[in-house]
C-alpha positions in Angstrom: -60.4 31.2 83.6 -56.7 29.8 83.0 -54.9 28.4 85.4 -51.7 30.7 86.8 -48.8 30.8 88.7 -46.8 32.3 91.5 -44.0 31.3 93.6 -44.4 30.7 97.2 -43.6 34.0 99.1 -44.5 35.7 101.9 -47.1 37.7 99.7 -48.6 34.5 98.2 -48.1 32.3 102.3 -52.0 33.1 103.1 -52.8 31.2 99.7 -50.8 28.4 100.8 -51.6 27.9 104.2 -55.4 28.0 103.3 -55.3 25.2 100.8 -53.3 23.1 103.3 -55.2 23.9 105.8 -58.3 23.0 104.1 -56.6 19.5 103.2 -56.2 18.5 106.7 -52.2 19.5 106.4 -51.7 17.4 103.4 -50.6 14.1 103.3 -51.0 13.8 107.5 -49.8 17.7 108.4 -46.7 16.8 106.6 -47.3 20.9 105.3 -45.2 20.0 102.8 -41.7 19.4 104.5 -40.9 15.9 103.5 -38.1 16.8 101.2 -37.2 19.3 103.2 -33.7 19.2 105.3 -36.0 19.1 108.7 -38.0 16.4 107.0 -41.2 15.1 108.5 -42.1 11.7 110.8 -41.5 10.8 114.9 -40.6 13.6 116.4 -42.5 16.1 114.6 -46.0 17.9 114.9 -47.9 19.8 112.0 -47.7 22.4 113.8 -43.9 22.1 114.0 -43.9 21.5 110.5 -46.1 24.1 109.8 -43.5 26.6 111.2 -40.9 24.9 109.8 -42.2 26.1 106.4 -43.0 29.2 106.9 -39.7 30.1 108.3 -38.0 28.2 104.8 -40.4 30.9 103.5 -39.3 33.8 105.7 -35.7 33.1 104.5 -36.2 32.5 101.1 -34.6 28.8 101.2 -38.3 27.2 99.5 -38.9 26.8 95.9 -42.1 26.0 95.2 -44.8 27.2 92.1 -48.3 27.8 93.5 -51.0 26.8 90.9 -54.4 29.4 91.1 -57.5 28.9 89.8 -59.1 32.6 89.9 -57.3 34.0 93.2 -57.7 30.1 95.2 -54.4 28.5 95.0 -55.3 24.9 94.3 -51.7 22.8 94.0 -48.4 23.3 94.1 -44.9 21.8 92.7 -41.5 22.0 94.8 -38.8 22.2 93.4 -35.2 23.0 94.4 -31.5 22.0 94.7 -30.1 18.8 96.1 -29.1 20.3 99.3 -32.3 22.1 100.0 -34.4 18.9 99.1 -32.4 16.1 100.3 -34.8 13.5 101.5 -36.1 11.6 98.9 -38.3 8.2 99.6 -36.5 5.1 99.6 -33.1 6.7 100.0 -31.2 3.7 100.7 -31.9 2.0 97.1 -31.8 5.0 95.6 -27.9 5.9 97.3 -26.9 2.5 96.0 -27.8 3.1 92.4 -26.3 6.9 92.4 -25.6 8.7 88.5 -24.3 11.9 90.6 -26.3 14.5 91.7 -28.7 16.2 89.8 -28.6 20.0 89.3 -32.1 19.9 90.6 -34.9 18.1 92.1 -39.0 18.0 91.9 -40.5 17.2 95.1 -43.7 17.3 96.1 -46.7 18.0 93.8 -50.0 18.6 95.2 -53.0 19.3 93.7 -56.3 19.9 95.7 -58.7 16.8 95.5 -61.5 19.3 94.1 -59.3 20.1 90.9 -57.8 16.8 90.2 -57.8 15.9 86.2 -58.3 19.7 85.6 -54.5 20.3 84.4 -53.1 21.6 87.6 -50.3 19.5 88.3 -49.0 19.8 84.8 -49.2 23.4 85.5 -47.4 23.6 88.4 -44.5 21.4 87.0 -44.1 23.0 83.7 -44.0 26.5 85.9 -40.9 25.0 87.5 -39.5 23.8 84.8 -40.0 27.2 83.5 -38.2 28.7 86.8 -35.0 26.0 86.5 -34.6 27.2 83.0 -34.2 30.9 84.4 -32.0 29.8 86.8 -29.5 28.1 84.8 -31.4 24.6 83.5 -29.4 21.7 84.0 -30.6 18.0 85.2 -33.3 18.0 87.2 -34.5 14.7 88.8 -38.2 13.6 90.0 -39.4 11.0 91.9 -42.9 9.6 90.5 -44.7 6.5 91.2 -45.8 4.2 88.0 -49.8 4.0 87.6 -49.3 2.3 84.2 -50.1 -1.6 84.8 -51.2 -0.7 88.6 -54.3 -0.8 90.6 -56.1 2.9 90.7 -53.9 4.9 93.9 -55.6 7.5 95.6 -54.0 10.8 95.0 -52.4 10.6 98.5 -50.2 8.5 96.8 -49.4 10.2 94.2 -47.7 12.9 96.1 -43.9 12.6 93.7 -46.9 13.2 91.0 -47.9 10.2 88.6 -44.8 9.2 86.0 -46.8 10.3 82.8 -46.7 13.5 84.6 -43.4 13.8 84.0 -43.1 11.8 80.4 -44.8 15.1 79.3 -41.9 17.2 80.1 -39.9 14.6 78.4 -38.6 12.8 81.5 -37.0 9.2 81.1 -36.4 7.1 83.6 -33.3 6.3 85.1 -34.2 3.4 87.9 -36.8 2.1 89.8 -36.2 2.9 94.0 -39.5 0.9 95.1 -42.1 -1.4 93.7 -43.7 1.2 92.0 -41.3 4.6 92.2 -38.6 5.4 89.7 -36.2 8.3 89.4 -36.8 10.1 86.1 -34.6 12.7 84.2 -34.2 15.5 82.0 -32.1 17.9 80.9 -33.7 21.5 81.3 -32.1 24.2 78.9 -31.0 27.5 80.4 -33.3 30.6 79.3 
């Protein structure tokens, strides 16, 4: 069966809380709040964080595609303006280096260890592609970490989604934040 797609809403939020569940909270109970205004680290619990996300989805202030193979959701791709996503890895480099804002921004990406290399992530970021087109396209901005010319990274790492990822969607980069991230671009066409 093909892969499909639905936003994260209160209809689709058992889906989503029973992948991350199963996936011990993702990335350390982080439930997928990193980007998120609240953001994630000391001071915070997953089940804090856990909350925290549901209420973004209660008020309708999270953007996120939900990937499903059959009815399971198995990944995700958040997405969303600057000032709903504004933490971003490595902000300090990436501040000092500053274009101007994008229009948008591609968080997280997740896709569940079982269904890795099955086409789910580039599912999940071409649905939200597909969604900033709706909303008015524009540039939209992504964080990815280089694998080219790099020692094999768990997926845990991978959790901006690997750079060729994006080179699909015909992202270039912009700068390297880290030893291994960059900030890539595109320019999404209004629908």
């Amino acid at each position: 069966m093909p892969l499909t797609t639905r936003l994260l809403t209160l209809e689709t939020w058992p889906d989503f809380s029973a992948v991350v569940e199963a996936n011990n909270g993702v990335w350390g109970g982080c439930w997928c709040m990193a980007f998120h205004p609240e953001g994630v680290g000391p001071g915070h619990s997953v089940e804090g964080n856990r909350e925290a996300k549901r209420q973004h989805v209660e008020n309708r202030t999270v953007r996120q595609v939900l990937v499903y193979d059959d009815d399971i959701c198995v990944g995700w791709c958040q997405f969303g303006r600057p000032v709903e996503l504004p933490n971003i890895k490595n902000l300090r480099t990436y501040e000092k280096g500053d274009e101007g804002p994008p229009d948008w921004r591609i968080g997280c990406v997740f896709t569940n260890p079982k269904h890795r290399e099955t086409g789910v992530a580039a599912a999940a970021v071409a649905a939200a592609l597909e969604h900033i087109a709706s909303l008015g396209g524009g540039i939209v901005e992504a964080y990815p970490e280089q694998t080219e010319d790099r020692p094999e990274q768990r997926g845990a790492y991978l959790h901006t989604g690997p750079e060729a990822l994006f080179e699909k969607y015909n992202f270039t980069r912009v700068r390297k934040i880290a030893k291994w991230r960059w900030v890539v671009r595109a320019h999404i066409t209004a629908t």
